[in-house]
GUZATOR-685872 format. One record per residue (C-alpha): residue in three letters; z, x, y. Coordinates in steps of 0.02 Angstrom, whole numbers, plus 32768, in hexadecimal, padded with zeros to 4 digits. Example, Ala and Ser with C-alpha at 12.3 -4.5 7.8 and 13.67 -1.06 7.14 Angstrom:
<sites>
ALA, 8186, 8267, 7F1F
SER, 8165, 82AC, 7FCB
</sites>
This chain:
<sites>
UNK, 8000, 8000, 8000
UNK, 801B, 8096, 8078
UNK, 7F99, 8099, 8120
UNK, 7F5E, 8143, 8159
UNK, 7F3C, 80F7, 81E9
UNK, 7FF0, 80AE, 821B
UNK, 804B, 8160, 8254
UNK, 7FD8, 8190, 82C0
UNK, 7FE7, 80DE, 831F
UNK, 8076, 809F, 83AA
UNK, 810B, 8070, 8367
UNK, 80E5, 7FD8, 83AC
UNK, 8057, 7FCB, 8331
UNK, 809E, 8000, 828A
UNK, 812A, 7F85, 8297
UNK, 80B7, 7EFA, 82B8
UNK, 8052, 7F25, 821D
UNK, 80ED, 7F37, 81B0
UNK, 811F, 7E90, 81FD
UNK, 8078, 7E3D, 81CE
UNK, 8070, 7E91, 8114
UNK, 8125, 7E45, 80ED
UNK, 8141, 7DB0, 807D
UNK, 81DF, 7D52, 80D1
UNK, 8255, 7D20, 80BE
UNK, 8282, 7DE1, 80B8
UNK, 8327, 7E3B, 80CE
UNK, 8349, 7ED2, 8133
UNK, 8344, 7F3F, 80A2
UNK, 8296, 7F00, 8076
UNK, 823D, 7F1C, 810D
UNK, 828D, 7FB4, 8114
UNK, 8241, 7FE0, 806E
UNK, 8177, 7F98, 8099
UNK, 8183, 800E, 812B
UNK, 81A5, 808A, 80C7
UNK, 8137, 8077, 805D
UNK, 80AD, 8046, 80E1
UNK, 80C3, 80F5, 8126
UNK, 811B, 80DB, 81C9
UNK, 8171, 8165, 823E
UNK, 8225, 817B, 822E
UNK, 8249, 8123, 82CE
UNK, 8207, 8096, 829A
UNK, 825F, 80AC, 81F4
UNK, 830E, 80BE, 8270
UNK, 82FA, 802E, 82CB
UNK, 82D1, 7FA5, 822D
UNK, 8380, 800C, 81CB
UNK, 83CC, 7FD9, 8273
UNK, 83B2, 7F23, 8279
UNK, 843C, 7EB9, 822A
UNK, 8463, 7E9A, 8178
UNK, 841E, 7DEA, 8174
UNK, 8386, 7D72, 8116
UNK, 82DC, 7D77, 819B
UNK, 828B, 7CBF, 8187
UNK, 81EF, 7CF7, 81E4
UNK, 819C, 7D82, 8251
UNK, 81D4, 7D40, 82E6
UNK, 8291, 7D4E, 82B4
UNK, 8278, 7E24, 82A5
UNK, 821A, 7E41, 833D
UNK, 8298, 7DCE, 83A0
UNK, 831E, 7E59, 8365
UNK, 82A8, 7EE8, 837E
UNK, 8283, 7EA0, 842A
UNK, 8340, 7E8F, 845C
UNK, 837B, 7F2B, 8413
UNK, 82DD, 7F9A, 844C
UNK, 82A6, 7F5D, 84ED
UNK, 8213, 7EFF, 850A
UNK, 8164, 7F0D, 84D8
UNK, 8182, 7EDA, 8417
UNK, 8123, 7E5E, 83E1
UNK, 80B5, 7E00, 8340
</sites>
């Protein structure tokens, strides 16, 4: 499943393809593990270990976390 294409794009970018390749509901340790597996950079890889322990329902419930905890610009 890995991209060569997703490290060499914005942060911005490789989360929203993660987001979009995930099959919710999804837990944090899930995503988590499809971005690994997708090949993203460690930062992105920091910032989905950081959101809370919790059940996602959609892709909308992430980025709203991503958004609040990272500053704006996140988005599906």
């Amino acid at each position: 499943m890995a991209n060569p294409a997703i490290p060499g794009e914005s942060m911005d970018l490789q989360i929203s393809d993660v987001l979009r390749e995930v099959a919710y509901p999804i837990n944090k340790d899930g995503l988590v593990d499809v971005a690994r597996e997708a090949g993203v950079s460690n930062e992105v890889l920091a910032m989905l270990d950081g959101l809370p322990e919790q059940d996602y329902a959609d892709i909308d419930a992430v980025t709203r976390l991503l958004g609040s905890n990272y500053g704006p610009g996140l988005g599906a």
